[in-house]
C-alpha positions as YAML, in Angstrom:
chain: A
units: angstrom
residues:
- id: 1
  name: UNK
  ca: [88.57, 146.73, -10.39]
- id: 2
  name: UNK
  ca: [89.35, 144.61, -7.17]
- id: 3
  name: UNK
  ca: [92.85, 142.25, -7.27]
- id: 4
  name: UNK
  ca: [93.34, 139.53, -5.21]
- id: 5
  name: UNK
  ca: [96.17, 139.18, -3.10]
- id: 6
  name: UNK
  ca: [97.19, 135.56, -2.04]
- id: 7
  name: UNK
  ca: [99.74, 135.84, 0.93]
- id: 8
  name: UNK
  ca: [101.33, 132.38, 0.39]
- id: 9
  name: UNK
  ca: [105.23, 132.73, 1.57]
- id: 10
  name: UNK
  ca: [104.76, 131.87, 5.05]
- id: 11
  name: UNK
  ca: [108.03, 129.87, 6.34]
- id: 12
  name: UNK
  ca: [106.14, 127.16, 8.19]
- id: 13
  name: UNK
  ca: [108.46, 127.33, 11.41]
- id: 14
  name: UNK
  ca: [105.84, 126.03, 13.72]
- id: 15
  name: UNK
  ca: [104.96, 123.37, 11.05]
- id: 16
  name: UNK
  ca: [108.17, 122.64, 10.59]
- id: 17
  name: UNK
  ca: [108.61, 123.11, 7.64]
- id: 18
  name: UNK
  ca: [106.87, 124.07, 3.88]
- id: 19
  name: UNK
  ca: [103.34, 123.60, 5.06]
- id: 20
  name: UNK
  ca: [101.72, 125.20, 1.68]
- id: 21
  name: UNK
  ca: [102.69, 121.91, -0.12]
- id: 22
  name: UNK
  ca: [101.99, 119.99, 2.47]
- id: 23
  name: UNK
  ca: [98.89, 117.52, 1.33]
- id: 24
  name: UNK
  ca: [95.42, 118.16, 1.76]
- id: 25
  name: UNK
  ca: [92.83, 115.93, 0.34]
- id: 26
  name: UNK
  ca: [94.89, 115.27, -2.70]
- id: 27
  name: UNK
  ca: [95.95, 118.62, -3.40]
- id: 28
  name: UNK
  ca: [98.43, 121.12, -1.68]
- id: 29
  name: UNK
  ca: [97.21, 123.25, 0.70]
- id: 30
  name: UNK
  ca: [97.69, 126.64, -1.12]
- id: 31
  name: UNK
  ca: [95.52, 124.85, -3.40]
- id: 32
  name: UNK
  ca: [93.13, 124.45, -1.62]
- id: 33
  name: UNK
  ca: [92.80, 128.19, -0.65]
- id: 34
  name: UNK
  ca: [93.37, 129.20, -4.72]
- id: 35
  name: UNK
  ca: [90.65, 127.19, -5.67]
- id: 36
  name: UNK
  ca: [88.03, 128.81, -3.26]
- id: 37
  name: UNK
  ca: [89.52, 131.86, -4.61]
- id: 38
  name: UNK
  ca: [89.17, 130.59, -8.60]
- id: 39
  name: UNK
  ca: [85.99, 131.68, -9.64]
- id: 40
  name: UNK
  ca: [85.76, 134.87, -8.04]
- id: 41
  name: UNK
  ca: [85.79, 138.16, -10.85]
- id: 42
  name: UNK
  ca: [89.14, 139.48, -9.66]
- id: 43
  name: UNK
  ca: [91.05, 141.85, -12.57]
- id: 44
  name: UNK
  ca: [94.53, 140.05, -11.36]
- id: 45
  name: UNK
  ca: [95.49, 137.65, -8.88]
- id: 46
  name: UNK
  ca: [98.93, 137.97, -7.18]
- id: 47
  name: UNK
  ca: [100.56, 135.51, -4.86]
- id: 48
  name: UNK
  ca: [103.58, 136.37, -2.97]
- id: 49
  name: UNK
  ca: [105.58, 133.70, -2.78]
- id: 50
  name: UNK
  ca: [108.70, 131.44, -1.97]
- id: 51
  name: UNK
  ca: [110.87, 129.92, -3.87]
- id: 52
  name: UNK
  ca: [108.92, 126.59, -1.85]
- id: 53
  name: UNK
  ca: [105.67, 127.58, -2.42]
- id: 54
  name: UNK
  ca: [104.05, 125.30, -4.95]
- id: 55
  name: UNK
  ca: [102.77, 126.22, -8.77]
- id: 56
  name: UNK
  ca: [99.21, 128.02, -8.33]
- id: 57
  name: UNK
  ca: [97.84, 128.05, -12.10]
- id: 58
  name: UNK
  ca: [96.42, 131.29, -13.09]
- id: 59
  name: UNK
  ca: [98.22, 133.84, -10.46]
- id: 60
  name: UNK
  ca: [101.38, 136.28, -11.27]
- id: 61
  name: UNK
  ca: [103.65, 135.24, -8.39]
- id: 62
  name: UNK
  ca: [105.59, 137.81, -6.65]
- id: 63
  name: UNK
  ca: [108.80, 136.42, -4.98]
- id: 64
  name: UNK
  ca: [109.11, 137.63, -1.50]
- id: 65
  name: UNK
  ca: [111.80, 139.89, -1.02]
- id: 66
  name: UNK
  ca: [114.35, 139.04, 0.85]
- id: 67
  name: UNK
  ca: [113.17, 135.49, 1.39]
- id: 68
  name: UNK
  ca: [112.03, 135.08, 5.24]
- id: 69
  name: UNK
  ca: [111.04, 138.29, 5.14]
- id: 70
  name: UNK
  ca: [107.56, 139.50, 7.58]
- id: 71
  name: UNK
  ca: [104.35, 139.24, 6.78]
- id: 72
  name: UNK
  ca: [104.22, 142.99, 6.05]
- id: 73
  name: UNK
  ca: [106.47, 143.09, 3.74]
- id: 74
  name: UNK
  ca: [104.41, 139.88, 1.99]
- id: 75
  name: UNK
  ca: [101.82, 142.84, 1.68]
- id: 76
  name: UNK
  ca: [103.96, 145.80, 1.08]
- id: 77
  name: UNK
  ca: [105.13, 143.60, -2.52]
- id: 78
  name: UNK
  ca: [101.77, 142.52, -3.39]
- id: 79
  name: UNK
  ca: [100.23, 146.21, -2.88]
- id: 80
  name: UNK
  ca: [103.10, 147.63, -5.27]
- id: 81
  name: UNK
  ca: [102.27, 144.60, -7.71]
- id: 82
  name: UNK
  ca: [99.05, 146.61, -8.40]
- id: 83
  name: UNK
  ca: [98.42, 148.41, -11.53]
- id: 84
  name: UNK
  ca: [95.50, 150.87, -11.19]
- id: 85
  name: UNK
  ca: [93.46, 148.25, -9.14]
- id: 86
  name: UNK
  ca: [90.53, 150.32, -6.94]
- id: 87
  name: UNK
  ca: [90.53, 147.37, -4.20]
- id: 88
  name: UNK
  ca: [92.84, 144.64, -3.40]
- id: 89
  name: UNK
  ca: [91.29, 141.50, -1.98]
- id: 90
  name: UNK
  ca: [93.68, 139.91, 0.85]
- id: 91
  name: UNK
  ca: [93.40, 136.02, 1.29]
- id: 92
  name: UNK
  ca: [96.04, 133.56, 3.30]
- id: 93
  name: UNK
  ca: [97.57, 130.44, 1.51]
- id: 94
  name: UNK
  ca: [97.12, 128.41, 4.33]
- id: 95
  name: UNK
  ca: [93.51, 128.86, 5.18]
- id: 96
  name: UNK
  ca: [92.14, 126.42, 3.24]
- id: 97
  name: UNK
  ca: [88.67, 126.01, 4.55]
- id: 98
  name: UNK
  ca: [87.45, 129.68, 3.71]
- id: 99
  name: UNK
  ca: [84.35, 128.88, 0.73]
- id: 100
  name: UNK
  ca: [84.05, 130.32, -1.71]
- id: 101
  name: UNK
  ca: [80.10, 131.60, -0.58]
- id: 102
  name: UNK
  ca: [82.31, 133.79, 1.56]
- id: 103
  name: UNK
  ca: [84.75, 135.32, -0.19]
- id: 104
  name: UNK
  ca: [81.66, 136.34, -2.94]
- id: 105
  name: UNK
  ca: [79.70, 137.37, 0.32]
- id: 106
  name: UNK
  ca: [83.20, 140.05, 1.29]
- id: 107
  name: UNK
  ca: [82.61, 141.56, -2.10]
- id: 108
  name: UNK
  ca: [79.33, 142.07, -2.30]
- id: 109
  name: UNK
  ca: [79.37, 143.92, 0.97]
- id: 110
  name: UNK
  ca: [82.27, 145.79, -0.01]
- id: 111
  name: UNK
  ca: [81.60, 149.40, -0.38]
- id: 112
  name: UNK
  ca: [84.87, 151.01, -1.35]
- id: 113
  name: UNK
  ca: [86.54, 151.66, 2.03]
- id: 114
  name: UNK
  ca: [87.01, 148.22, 3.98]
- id: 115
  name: UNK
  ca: [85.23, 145.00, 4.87]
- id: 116
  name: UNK
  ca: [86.81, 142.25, 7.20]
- id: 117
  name: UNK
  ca: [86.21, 139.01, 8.04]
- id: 118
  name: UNK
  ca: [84.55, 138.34, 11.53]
- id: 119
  name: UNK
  ca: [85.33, 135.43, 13.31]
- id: 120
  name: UNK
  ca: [83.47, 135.34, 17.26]
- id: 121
  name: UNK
  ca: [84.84, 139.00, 18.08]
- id: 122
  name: UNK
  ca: [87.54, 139.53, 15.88]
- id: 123
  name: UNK
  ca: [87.63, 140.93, 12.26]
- id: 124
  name: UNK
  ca: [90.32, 140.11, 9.92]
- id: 125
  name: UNK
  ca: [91.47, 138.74, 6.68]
- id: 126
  name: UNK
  ca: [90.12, 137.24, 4.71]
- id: 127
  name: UNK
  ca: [89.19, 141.46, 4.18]
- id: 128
  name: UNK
  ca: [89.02, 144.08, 0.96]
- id: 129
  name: UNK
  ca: [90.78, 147.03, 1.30]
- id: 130
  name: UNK
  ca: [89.95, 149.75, -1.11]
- id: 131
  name: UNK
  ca: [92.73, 152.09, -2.70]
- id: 132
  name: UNK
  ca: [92.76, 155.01, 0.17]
- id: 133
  name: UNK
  ca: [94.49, 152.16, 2.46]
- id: 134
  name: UNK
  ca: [96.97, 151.13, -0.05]
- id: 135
  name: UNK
  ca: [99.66, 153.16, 1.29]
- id: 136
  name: UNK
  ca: [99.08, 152.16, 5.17]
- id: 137
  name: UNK
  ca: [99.23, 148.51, 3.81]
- id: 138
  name: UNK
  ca: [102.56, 149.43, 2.34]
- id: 139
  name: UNK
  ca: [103.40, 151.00, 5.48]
- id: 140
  name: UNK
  ca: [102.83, 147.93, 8.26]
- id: 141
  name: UNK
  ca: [105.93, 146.51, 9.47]
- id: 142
  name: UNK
  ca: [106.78, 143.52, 11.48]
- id: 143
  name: UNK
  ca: [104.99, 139.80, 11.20]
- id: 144
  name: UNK
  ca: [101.75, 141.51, 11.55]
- id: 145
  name: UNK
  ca: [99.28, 141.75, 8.87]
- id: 146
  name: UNK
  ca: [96.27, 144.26, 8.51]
- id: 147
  name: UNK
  ca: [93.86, 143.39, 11.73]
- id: 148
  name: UNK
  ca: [94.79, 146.40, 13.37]
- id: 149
  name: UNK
  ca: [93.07, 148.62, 10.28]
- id: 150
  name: UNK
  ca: [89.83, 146.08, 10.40]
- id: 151
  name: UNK
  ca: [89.03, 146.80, 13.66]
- id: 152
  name: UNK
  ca: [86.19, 149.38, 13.16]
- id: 153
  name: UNK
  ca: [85.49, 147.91, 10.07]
- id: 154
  name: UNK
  ca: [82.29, 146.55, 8.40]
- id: 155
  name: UNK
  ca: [82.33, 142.55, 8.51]
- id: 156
  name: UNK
  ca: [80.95, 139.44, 7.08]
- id: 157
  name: UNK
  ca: [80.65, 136.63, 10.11]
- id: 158
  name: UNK
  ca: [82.25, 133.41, 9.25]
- id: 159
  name: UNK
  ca: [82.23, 130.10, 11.12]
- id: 160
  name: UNK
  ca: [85.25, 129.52, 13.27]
- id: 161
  name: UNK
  ca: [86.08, 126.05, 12.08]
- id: 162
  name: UNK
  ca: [86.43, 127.48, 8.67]
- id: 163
  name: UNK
  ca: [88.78, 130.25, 9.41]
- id: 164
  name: UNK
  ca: [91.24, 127.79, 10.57]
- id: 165
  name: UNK
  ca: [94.62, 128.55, 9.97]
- id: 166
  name: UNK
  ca: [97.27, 126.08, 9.36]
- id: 167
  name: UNK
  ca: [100.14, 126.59, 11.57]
- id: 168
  name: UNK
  ca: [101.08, 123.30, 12.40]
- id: 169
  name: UNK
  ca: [100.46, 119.33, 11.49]
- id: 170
  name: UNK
  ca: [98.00, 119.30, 14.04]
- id: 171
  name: UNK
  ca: [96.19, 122.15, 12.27]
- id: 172
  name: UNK
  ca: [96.56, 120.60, 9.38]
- id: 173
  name: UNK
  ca: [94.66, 117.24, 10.33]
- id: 174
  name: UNK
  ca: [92.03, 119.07, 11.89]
- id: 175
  name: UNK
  ca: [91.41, 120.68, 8.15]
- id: 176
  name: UNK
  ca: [91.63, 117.51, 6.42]
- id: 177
  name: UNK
  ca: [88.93, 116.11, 8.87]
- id: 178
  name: UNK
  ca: [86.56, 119.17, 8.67]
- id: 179
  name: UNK
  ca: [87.11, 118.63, 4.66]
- id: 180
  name: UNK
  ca: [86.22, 114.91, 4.92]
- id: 181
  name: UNK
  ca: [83.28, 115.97, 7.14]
- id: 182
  name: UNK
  ca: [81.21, 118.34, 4.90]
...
């Protein structure tokens, strides 16, 4: 009974622009992160989106409300998208480089309450969140996601290169060469 939530309605200031279609290795960079996401046993997968963010085949896409909007409210949509759902999965459109070995790895440590990503010293999404913290996520305001209720959490380590996250072109040609490097 765990949904996934794709966050993928970032405005792309410091990229300058819409990033999440931006190419990647022949594919748009939401892509990318939907298709390490694809065939995972989620009940639903919701992306919240913008009216730029390209098609992802096989998610309901929430449109972010009002457009521009903060992260938390990205997560305050795609929590009340939920119908019933015990966990909720939270995943970023524009970290492509997250495998799929560790998003399988987040849910089989997942226990009911919370489990985080842990990059060096820091835990953060890529992280489940079971249905107790539903209403806090609903709650978060400002451009700041969950990684202040991960930080006492359980965690699965990931490798820093992959948790890179694609703020700007530069970013963005450091992922394609860590793709083309594998």
């Amino acid at each position: 009974m765990t949904a996934l939530l794709l966050l993928a309605a970032g405005r792309g200031t410091r990229f300058g622009g819409d990033k999440l279609a931006a190419p990647l290795d022949g594919r748009s960079l939401a892509q990318h992160a939907a298709n390490n996401l694809a065939a995972l046993p989620f009940t639903r997968r919701i992306a919240v989106c913008s009216v730029q963010t390209p098609a992802l085949p096989g998610f309901e896409r929430v449109l972010l409300d009002p457009s521009g909007a903060p992260l938390s409210r990205s997560i305050s949509l795609g929590i009340a998208a939920l119908k019933g759902e015990q966990a909720v999965l939270i995943a970023l459109a524009d970290m492509p480089l997250v495998p799929p070995s560790h998003f399988a790895a987040l849910i089989a440590h997942f226990r009911g309450d919370r489990t985080g990503t842990r990059v060096g010293n820091l835990i953060m999404v890529p992280a489940i969140f079971g249905a107790a913290h539903f209403q806090a996520l609903t709650a978060l305001s400002g451009d700041k996601g969950a990684g202040a209720m991960l930080r006492d959490a359980p965690a699965v380590e990931l490798e820093p290169s992959l948790a890179l996250d694609v703020d700007t072109p530069e970013d963005l040609h450091r992922a394609s060469a860590l793709l083309q490097g594998r």
